[in-house]
BAFI-3210 file (N, C-alpha, C; in Angstrom, 3 decimals, decimal comma, padded with zeros to 6 digits):
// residues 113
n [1|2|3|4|5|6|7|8|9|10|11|12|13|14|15|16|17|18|19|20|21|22|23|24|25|26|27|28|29|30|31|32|33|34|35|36|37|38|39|40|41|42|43|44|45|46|47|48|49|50|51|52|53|54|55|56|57|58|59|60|61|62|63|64|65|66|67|68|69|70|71|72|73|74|75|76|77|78|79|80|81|82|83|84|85|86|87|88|89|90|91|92|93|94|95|96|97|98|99|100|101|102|103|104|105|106|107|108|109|110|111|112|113]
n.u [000,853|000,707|000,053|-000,834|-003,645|-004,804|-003,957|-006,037|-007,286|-005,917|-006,899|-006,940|-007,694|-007,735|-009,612|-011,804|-013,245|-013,267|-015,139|-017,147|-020,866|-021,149|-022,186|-021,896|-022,342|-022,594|-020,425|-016,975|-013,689|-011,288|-008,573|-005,248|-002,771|-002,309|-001,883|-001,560|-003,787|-006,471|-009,477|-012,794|-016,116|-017,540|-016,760|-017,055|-018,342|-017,434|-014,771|-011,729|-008,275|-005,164|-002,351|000,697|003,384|003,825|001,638|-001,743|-003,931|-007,271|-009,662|-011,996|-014,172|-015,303|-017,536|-016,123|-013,396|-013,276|-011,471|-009,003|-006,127|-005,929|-003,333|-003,467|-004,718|-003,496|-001,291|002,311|004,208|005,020|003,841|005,386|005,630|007,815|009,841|011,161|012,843|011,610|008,937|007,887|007,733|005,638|003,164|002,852|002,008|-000,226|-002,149|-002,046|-003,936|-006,079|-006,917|-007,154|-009,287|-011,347|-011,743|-012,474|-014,990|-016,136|-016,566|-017,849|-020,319|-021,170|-021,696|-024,221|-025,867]
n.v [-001,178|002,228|004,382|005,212|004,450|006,189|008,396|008,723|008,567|009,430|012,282|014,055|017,452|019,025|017,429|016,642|019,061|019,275|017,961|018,895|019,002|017,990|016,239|012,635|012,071|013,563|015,360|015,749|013,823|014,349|015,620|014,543|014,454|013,452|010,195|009,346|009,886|008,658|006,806|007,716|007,376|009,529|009,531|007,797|006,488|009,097|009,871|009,810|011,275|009,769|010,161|008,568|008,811|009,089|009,705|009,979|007,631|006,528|006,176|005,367|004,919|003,161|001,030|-001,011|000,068|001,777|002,900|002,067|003,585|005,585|005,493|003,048|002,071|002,985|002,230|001,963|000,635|-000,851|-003,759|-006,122|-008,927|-011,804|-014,328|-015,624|-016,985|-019,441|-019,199|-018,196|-019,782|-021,195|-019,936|-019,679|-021,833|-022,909|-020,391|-021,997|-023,984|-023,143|-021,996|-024,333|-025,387|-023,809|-024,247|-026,681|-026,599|-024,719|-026,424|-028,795|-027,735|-026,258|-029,137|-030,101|-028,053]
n.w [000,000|-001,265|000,126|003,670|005,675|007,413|006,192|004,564|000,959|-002,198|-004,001|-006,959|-006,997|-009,006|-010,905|-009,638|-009,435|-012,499|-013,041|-011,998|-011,221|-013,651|-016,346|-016,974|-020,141|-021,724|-021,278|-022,824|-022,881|-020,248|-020,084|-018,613|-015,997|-013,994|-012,653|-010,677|-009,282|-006,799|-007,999|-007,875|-006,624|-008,137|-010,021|-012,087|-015,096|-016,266|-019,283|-019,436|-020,230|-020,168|-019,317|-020,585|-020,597|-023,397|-025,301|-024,655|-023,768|-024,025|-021,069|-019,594|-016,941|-014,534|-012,544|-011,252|-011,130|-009,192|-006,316|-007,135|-009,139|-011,625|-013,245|-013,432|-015,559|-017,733|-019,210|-019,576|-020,651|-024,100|-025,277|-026,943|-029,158|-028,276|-029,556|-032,568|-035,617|-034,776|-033,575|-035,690|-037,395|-036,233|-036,279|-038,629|-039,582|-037,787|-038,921|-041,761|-040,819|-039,626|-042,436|-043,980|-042,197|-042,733|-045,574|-045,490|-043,830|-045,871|-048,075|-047,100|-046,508|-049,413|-050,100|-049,237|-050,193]
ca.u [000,000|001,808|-000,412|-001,148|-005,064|-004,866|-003,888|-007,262|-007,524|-005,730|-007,820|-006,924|-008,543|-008,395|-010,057|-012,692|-013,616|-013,763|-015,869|-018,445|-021,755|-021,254|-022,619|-020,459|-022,600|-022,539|-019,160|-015,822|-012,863|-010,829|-007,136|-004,769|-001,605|-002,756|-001,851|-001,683|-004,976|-007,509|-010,599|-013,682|-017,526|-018,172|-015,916|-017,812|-018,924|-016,689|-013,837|-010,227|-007,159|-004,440|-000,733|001,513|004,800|004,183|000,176|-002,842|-005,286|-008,353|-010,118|-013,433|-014,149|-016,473|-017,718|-014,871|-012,115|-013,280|-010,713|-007,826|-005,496|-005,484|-002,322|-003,450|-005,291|-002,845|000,090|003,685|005,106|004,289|004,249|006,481|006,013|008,358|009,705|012,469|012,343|010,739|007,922|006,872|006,951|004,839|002,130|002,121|001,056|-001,237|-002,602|-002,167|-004,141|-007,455|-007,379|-008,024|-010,496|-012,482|-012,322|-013,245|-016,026|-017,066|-017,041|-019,187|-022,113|-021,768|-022,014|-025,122|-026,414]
ca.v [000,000|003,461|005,127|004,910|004,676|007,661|010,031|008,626|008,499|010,945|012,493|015,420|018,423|019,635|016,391|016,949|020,428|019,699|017,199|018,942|019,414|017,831|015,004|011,672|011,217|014,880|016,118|015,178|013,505|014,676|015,287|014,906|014,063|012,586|009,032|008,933|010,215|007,640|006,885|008,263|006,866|010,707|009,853|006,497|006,588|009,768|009,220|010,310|010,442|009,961|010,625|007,097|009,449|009,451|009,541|010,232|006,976|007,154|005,620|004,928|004,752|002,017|000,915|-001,533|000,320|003,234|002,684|001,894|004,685|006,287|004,844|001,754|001,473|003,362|001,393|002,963|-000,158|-001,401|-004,930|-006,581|-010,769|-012,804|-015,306|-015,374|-017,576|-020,710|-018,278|-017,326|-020,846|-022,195|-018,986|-019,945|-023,479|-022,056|-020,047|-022,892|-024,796|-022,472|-021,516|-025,829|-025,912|-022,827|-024,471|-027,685|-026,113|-024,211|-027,654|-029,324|-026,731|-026,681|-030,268|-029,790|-027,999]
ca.w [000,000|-001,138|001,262|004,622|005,629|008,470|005,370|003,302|-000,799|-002,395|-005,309|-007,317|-006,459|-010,145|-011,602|-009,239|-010,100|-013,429|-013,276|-011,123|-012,209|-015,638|-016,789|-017,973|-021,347|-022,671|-021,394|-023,396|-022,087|-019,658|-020,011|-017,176|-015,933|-012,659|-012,897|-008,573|-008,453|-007,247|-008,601|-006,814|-007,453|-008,385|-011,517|-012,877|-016,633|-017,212|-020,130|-019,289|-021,307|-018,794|-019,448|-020,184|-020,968|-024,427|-025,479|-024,155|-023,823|-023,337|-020,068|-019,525|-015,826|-014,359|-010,924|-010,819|-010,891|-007,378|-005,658|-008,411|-009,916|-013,003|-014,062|-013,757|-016,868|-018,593|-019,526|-019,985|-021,813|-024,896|-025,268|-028,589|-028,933|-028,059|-030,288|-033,576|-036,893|-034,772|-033,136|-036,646|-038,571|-035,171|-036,619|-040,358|-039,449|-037,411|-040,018|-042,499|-040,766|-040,416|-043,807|-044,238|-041,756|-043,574|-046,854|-045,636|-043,852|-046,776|-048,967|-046,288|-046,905|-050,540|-050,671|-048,515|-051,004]
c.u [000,892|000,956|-001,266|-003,087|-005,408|-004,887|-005,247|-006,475|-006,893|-005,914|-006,872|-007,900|-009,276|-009,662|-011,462|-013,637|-013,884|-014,666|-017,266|-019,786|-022,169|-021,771|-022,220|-021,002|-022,509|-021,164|-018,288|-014,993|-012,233|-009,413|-006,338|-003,355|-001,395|-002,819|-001,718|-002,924|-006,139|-009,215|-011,696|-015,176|-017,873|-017,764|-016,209|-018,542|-018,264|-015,030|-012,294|-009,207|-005,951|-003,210|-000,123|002,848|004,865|002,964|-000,713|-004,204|-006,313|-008,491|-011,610|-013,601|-015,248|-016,974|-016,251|-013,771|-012,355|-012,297|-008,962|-007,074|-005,536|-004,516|-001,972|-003,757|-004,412|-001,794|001,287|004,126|004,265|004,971|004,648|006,486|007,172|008,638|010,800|011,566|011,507|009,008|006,819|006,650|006,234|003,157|001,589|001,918|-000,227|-002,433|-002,597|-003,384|-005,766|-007,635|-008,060|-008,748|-011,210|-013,077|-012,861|-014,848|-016,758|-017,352|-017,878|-020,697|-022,273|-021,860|-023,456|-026,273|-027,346]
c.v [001,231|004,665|004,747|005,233|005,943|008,516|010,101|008,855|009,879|011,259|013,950|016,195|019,162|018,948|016,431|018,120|020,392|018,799|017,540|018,878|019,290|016,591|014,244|011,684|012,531|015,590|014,924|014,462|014,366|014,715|015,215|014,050|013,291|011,545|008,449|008,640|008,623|008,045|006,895|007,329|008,700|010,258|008,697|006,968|008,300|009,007|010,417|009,897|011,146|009,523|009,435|007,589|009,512|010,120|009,591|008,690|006,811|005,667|005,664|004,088|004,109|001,312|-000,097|-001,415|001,177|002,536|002,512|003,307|004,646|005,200|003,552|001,161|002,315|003,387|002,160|002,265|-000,628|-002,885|-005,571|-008,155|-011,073|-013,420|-014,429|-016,243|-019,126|-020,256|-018,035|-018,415|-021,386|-020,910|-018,890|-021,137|-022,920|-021,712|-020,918|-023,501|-024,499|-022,450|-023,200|-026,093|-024,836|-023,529|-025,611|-027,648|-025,594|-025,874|-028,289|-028,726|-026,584|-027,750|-030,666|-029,588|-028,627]
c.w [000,000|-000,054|002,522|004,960|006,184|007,333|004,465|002,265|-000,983|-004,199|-006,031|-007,647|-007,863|-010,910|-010,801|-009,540|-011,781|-013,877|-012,483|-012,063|-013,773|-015,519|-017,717|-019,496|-022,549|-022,514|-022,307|-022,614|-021,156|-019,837|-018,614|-016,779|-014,366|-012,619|-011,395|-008,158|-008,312|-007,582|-007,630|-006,959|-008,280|-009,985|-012,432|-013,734|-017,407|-017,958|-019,665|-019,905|-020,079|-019,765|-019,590|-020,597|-022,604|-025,549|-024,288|-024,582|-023,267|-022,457|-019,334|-017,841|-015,529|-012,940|-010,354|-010,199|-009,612|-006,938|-006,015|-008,888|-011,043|-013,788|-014,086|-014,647|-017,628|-019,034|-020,075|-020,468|-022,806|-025,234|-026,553|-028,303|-029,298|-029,387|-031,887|-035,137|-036,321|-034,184|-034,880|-037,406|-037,563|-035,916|-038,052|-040,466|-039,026|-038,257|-041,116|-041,902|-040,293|-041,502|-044,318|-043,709|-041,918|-044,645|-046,584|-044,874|-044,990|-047,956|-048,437|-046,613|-048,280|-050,821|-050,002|-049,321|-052,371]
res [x|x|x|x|x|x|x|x|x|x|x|x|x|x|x|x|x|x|x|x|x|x|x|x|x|x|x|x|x|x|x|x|x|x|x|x|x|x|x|x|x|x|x|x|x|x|x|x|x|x|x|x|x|x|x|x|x|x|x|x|x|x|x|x|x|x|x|x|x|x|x|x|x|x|x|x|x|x|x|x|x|x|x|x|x|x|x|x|x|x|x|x|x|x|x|x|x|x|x|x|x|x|x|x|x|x|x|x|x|x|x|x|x]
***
């Protein structure tokens, strides 16, 4: 836990304010650089585009997450698979091997016919 319970949730004050009085389905997103701040119930079904050091993605807030931070849904790495020249002939079998169970699906139903 990065914060102790005695200090309570710590929200930002701006993110609050600008969310007063609006309503999640007619206001826009939200920008913000508050990736500490946690998530309130006040702030469920508004959209926020929260800071990952390079982009702005958006975030779509949901009863789930109250309690969760910001920068939890908003990932700072981007993830790159794994895997060399045996990674990629294990993915054109793969793919080989739908494309034969399409066509032999599709021959099943025109022989149906």
């Amino acid at each position: 836990m990065t914060r102790s319970l005695k200090k309570g949730l710590f929200i930002e004050e701006r993110l609050l304010r600008k969310i007063a009085g609006k309503r999640p389905e007619t206001s826009g997103p939200i920008k913000t650089w508050a990736r500490d701040s946690q998530i309130s119930p006040e702030m469920v079904g508004f959209k926020f585009l929260v800071h990952n050091g390079k982009d702005y993605p958006e975030v779509l807030v949901t009863e789930d997450m109250v309690g969760h931070k910001l920068g939890e849904f908003s990932l700072t790495r981007k993830f790159i698979k794994h895997g060399g020249k045996m990674q990629k002939d294990l993915e054109i079998k793969k793919k080989e091997q739908e494309v034969a169970a399409a066509q032999s699906a599709k021959s099943s139903t025109d022989a149906k016919k």
